[in-house]
C-alpha positions as CSV (number, residue, x, y, z in Angstrom):
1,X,-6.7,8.5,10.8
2,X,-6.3,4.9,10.5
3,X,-5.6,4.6,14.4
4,X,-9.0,7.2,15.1
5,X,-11.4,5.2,13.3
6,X,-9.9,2.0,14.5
7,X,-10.7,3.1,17.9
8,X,-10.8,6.7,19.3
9,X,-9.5,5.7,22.6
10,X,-6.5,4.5,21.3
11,X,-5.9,7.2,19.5
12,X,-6.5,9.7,22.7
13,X,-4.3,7.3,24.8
14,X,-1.2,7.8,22.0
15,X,-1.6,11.4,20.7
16,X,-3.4,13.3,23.1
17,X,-1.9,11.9,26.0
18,X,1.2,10.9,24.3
19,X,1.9,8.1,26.4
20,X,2.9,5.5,23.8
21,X,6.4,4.7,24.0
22,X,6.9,3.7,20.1
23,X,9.7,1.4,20.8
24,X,11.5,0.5,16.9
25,X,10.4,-3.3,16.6
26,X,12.6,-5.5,14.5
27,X,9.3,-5.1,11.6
28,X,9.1,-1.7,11.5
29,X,13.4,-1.7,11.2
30,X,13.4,-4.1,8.7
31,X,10.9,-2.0,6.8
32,X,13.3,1.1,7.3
33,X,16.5,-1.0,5.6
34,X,14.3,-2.3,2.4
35,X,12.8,1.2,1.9
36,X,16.1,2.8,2.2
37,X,17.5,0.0,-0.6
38,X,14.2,0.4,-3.0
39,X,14.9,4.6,-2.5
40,X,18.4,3.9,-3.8
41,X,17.3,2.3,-6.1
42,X,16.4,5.3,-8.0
43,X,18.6,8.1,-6.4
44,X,21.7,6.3,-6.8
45,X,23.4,6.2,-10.2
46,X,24.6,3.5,-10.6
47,X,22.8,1.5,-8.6
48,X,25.0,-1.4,-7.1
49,X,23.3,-3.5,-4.7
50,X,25.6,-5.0,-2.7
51,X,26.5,-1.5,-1.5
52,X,23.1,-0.1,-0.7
53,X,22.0,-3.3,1.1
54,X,25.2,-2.6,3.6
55,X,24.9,0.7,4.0
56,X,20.8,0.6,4.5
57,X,21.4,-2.1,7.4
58,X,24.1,-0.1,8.7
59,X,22.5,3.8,8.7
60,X,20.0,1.8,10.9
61,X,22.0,0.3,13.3
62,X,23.9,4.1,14.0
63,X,20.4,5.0,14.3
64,X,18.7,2.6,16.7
65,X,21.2,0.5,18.0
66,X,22.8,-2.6,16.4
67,X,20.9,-6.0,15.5
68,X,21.1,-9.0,17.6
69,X,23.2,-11.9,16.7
70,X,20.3,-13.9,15.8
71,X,18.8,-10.6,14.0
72,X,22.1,-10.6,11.8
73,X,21.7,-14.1,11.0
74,X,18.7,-13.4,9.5
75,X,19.2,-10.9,7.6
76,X,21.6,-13.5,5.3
77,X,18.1,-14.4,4.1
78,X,15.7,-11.3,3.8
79,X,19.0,-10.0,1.5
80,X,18.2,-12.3,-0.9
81,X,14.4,-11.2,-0.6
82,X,15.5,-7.5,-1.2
83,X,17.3,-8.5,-3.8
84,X,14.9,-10.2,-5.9
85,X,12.4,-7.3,-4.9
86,X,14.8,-4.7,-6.4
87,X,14.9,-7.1,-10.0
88,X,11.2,-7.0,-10.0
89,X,11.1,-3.9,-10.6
90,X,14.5,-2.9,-12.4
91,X,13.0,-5.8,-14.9
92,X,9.3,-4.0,-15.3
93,X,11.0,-0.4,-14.9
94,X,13.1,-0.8,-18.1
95,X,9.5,-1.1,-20.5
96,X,8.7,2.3,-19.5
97,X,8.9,5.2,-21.9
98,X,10.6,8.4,-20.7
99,X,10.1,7.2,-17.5
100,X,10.7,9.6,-14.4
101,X,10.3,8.5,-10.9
102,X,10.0,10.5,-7.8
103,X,11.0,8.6,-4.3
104,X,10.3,9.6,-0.4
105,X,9.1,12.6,-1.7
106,X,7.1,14.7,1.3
107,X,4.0,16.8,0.7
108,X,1.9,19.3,3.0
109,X,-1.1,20.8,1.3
110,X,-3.4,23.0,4.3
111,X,-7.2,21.9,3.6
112,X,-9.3,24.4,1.5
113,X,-12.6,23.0,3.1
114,X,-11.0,24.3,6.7
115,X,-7.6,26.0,7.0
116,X,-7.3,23.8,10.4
117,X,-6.8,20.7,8.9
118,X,-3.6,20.0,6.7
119,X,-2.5,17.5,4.6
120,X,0.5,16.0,5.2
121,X,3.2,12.5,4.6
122,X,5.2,11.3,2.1
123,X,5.4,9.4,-1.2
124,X,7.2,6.2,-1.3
125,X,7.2,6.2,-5.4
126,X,5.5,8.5,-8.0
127,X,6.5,6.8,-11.4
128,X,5.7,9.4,-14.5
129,X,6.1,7.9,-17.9
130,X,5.1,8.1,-21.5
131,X,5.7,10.1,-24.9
132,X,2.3,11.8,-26.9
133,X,0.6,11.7,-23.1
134,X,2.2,11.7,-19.5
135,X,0.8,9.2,-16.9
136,X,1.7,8.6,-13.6
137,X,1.4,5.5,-10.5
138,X,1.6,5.9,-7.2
139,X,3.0,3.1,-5.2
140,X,3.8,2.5,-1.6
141,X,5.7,-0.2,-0.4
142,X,4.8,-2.9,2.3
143,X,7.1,-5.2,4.2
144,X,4.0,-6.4,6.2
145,X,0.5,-7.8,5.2
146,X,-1.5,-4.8,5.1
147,X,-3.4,-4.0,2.0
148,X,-5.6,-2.1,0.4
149,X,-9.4,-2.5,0.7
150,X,-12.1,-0.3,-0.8
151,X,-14.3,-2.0,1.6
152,X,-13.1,-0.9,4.3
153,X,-13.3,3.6,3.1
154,X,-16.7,4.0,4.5
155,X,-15.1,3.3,8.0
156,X,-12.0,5.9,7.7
157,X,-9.8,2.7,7.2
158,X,-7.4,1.9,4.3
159,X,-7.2,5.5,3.4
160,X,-3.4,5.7,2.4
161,X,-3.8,5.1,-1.1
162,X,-6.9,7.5,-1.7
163,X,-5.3,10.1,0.7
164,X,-1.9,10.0,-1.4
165,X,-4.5,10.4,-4.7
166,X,-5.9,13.6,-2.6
167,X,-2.3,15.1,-2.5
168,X,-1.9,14.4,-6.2
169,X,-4.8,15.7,-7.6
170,X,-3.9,18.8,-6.1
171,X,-0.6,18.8,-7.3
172,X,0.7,21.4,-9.6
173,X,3.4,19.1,-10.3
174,X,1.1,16.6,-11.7
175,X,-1.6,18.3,-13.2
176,X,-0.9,17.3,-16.8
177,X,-0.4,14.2,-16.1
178,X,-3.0,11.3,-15.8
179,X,-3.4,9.0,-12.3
180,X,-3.9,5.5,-14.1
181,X,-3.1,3.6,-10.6
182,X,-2.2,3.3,-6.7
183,X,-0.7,0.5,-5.5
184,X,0.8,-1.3,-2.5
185,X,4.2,-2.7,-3.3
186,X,4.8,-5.9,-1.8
187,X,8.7,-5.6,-1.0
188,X,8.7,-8.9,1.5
189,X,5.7,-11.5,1.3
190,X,5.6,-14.2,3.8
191,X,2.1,-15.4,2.5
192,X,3.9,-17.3,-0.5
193,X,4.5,-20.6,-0.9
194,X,6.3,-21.9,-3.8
195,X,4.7,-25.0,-5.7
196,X,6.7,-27.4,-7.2
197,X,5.7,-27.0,-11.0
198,X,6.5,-23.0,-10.9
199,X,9.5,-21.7,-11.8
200,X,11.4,-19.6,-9.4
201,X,11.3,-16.4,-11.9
202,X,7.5,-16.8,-11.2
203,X,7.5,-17.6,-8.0
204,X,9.6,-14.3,-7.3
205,X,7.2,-12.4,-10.2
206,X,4.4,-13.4,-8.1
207,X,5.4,-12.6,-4.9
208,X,6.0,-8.5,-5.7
209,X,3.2,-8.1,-8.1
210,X,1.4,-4.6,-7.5
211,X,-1.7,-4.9,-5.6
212,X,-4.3,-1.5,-5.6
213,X,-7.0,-0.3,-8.3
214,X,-5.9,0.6,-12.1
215,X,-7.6,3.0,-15.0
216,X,-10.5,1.3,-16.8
217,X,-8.7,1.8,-20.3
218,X,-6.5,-0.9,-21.6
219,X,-4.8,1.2,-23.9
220,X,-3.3,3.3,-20.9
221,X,-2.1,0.5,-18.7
222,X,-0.7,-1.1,-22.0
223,X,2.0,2.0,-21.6
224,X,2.7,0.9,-18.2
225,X,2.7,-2.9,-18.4
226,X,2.7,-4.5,-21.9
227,X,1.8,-7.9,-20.6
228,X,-1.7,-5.9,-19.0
229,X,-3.4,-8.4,-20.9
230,X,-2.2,-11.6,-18.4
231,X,-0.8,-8.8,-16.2
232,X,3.4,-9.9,-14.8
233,X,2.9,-6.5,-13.0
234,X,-0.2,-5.8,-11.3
235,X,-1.6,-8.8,-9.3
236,X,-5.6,-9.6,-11.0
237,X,-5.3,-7.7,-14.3
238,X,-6.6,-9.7,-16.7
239,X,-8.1,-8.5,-20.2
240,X,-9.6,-10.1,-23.1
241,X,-10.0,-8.3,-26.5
242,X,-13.5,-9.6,-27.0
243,X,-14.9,-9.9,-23.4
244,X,-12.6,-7.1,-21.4
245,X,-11.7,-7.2,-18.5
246,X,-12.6,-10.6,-16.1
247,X,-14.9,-9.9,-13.3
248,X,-12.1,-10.1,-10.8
249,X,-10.4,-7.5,-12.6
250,X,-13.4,-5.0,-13.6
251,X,-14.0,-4.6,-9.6
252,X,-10.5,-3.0,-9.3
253,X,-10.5,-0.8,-12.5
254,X,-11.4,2.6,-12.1
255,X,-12.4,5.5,-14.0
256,X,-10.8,9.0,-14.0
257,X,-13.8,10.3,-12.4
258,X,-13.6,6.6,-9.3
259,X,-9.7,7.7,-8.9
260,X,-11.0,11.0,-8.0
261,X,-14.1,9.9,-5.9
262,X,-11.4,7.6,-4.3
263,X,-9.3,11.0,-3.4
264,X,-12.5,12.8,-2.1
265,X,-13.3,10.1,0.3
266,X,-9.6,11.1,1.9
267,X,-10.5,14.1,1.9
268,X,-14.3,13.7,3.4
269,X,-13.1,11.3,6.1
270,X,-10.4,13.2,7.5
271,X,-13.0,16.2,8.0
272,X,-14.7,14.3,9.5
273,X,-12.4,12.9,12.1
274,X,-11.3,16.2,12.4
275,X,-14.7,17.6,13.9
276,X,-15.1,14.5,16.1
277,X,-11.8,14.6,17.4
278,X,-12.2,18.5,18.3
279,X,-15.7,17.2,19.7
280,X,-13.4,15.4,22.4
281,X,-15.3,12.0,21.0
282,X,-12.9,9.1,22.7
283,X,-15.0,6.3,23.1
284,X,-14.0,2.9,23.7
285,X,-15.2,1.6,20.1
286,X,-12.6,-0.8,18.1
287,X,-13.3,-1.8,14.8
288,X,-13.3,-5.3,13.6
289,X,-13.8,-5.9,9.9
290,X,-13.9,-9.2,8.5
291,X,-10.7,-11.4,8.8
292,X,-9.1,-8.2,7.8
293,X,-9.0,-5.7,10.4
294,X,-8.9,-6.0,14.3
295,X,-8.0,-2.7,16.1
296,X,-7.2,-4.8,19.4
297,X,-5.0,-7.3,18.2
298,X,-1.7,-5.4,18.3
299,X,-3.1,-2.5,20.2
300,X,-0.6,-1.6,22.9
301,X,-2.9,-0.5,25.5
302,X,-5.0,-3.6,25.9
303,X,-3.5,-4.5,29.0
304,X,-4.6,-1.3,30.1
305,X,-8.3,-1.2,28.0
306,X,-11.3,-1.7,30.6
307,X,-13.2,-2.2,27.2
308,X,-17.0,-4.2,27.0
309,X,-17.3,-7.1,24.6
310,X,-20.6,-4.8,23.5
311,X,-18.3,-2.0,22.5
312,X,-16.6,-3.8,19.7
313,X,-17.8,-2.4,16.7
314,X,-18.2,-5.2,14.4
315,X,-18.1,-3.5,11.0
316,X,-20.9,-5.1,8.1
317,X,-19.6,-6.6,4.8
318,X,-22.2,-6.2,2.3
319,X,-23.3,-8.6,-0.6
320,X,-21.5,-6.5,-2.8
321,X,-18.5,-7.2,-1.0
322,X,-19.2,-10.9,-0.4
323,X,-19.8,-11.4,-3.9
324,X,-16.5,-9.7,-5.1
325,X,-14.6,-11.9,-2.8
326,X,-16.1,-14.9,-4.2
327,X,-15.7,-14.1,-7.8
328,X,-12.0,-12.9,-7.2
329,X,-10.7,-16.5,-5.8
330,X,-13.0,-18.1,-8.5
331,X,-11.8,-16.3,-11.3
332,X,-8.2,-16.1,-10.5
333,X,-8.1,-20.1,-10.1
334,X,-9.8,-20.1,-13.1
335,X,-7.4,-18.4,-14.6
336,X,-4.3,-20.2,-13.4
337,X,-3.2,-17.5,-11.6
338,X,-3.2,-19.0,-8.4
339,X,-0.3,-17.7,-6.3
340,X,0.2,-20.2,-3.8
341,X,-2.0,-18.5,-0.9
342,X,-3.0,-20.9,2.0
């Protein structure tokens, strides 16, 4: 979807033509060995991490070849990453009651709206918990920079979070249970920069803090974080007892009835891709959005693109938006919860 509404031609090039190669990069094998490590995390008991980092880096190398020297060398570092990644949450894992989580966990679902569209990926982590009343996260993790950005739905981009929500709500699985948030897990950050006055716990707390939308209700993410007040957890959650939630936090809380709009919009936009793609509509159009989104910069087939400078689709922000942005950076400082972004 992502890679259609980007730009349909790149999407025609690579899956109707199939003529991208898909060569493994050393990003997208790195992402393979943490995910491996965070899924152990849970399936393994007990967990020793020593063990797991080894055998992640090696189950890749039988797989796609083995790492360079200078690949190898830098891997004595990203352990250290993974491993602080994998105390973050064994530290925020053990406040949970009852908890029950559910890793790389695939779904298909066939579309009730039009029996020629399905559903279909996989779940990085589905964490259930609670006693009286069961509530559940979704989270997926990142090695990279993307993140989620409820600007950018209207355009058929950023829909991983509300398409997993889709799945969910349709689950039979989950169908007592209560969707209070869906997050991107930030499991390697190279944005970061430690400041002299923080401490290395919270320079490392930082660092891996969820990022993604969360319920409107206090009370509820008080069972999954009980520092949801000055949020350790989930990157801008902030709450005040007699003013609630800060501005920079009240844009990313959601009601029950926003989580499932949020779904719907999966839902509507993959339709809708669906009937353009049949449509044979491949035009040469790549998005740009903001600082945030350029569907040429790591396209593949630029070298190849006999694209117009007029056929960039430069994608609006409104006020809205603007005025978010501003309020989040102003707030957050405000706060003290600057996190060491250039």
């Amino acid at each position: 979807l992502k890679k259609y509404y980007g730009c349909p031609y790149s999407y025609y090039l690579e899956r109707i033509l199939s003529i991208e190669e898909n060569d493994s990069t050393f990003s997208s094998r790195l992402g393979t060995v943490f995910h491996a490590v965070m899924e152990s995390l849970y399936e393994k008991k007990p967990f020793d991490f020593e063990t797991e980092w080894a055998n992640a880096i090696q189950a890749e190398a039988e797989k796609n070849g083995a790492f360079t020297p200078k690949e190898n060398a830098l891997f004595i570092r990203l352990k250290d990453e993974c491993g602080a990644a994998v105390a973050f949450y064994q530290s925020h894992d053990s406040l949970l009651a009852d908890p029950l989580f559910k890793t790389e966990e695939p779904f298909a679902l066939v579309s009730p709206d039009n029996p020629l569209v399905s559903f279909s990926g996989q779940f990085d982590k589905i964490v259930s918990f609670g006693k009286d009343k069961r509530y559940y996260i979704i989270v997926d993790y990142k090695t990279g920079g993307e993140r989620f950005d409820e600007a950018m739905l209207p355009y058929g981009l950023s829909l991983q979070l509300p398409y997993y929500a889709y799945f969910a709500g349709a689950s039979e699985a989950l169908a007592d249970e209560e969707l209070i948030g869906l997050f991107i897990g930030p499991i390697l950050s190279t944005t970061l920069v430690k400041r002299a006055k923080d401490s290395l716990e919270k320079f490392n707390n930082d660092k891996f803090k969820l990022e993604g939308v969360f319920a409107k209700d206090i009370s509820k993410l008080l069972q999954l974080d009980p520092s949801a007040y000055k949020s350790t957890l989930i990157r801008s959650l902030a709450y005040s007892e007699k003013k609630g939630f800060y501005p920079y936090s009240l844009a990313r809380a959601k009601s029950p009835e926003d989580f499932v709009a949020l779904a719907a919009s999966a839902k509507e936009q993959t339709l809708e891709a669906d009937k353009r793609i049949r449509s044979g509509d491949f035009a040469i159009a790549p998005a740009v959005f903001k600082n945030k989104y350029d569907a040429c910069a790591y396209c593949s087939f630029r070298d190849v693109c006999y694209r117009k400078d007029e056929a960039i689709r430069h994608l609006p922000m409104g006020n809205s938006e603007a005025e978010e942005e501003d309020s989040d950076e102003g707030d957050e400082e405000k706060e003290g919860d600057d996190d060491g972004l250039e």
